[in-house]
C-alpha positions as a printed Julia matrix, in Angstrom:
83×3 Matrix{Float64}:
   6.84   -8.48  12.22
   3.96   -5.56  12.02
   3.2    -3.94   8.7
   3.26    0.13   8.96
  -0.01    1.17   8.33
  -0.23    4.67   6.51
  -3.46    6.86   5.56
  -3.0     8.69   2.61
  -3.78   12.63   2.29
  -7.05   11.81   0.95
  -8.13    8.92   3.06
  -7.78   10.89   6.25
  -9.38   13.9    3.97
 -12.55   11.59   3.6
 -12.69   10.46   7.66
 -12.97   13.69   8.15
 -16.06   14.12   5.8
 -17.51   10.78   7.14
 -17.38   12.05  10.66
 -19.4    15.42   9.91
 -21.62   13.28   7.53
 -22.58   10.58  10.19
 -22.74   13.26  13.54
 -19.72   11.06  15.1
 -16.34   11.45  15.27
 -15.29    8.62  18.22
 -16.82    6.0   16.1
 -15.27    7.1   12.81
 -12.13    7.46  14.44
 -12.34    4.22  16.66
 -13.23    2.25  13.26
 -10.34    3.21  11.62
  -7.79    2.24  14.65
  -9.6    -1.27  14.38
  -8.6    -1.4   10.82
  -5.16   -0.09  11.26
  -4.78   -2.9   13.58
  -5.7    -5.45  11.74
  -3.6    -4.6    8.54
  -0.38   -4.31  11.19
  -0.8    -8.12  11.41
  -2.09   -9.31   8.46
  -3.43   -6.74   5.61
  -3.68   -9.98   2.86
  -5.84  -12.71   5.44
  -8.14   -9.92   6.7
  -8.69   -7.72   3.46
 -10.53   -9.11   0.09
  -8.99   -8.24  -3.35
 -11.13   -5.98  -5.39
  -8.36   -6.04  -8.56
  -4.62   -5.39  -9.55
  -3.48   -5.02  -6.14
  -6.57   -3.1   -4.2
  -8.0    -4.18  -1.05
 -10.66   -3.45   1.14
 -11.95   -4.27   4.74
 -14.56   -3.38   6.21
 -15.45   -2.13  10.39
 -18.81   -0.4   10.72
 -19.58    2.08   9.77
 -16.42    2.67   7.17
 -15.49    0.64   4.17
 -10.94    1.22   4.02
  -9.66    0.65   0.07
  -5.95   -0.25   0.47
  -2.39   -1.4   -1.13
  -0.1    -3.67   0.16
   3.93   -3.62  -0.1
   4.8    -6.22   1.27
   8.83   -5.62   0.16
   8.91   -2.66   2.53
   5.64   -4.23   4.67
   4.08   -0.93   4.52
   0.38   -1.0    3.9
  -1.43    2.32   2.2
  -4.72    3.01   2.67
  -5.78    4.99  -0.01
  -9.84    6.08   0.81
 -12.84    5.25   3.14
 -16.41    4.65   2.09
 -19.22    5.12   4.36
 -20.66    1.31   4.88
């Protein structure tokens, strides 16, 4: 069974800012579907704990911060670095 995979507010806020900061939108946007698809399957074998519950993975050029629930197996991702 897949995990939902939700960006918050601010996390689709920031790959908005990423994409005007780096001149391209397709490979922002194409990043983060590779992300989403990996946490559907597995957010705990493919991210790293950073502490207390917050993950990140990484798929050039953006860095994804995220939580997971697995209870409800709904996986937030909560903000995007640039790489």
């Amino acid at each position: 069974m897949n995990y939902n995979v939700l960006f918050s507010l601010e996390a689709a806020a920031e790959l908005i800012r990423i994409a005007g900061a780096i001149g391209s939108a397709v490979s922002v946007l194409q990043a983060a579907d590779r992300i989403r698809h990996k946490l559907e399957i597995d957010p705990a074998d493919e991210g790293k704990l950073l502490s207390e519950g917050l993950y990140f993975i990484d798929e050039d050029p953006l860095r994804a911060f995220f939580l997971i629930d697995v209870e409800s197996m709904v996986v937030e991702v909560t903000d995007f670095r640039i790489l």
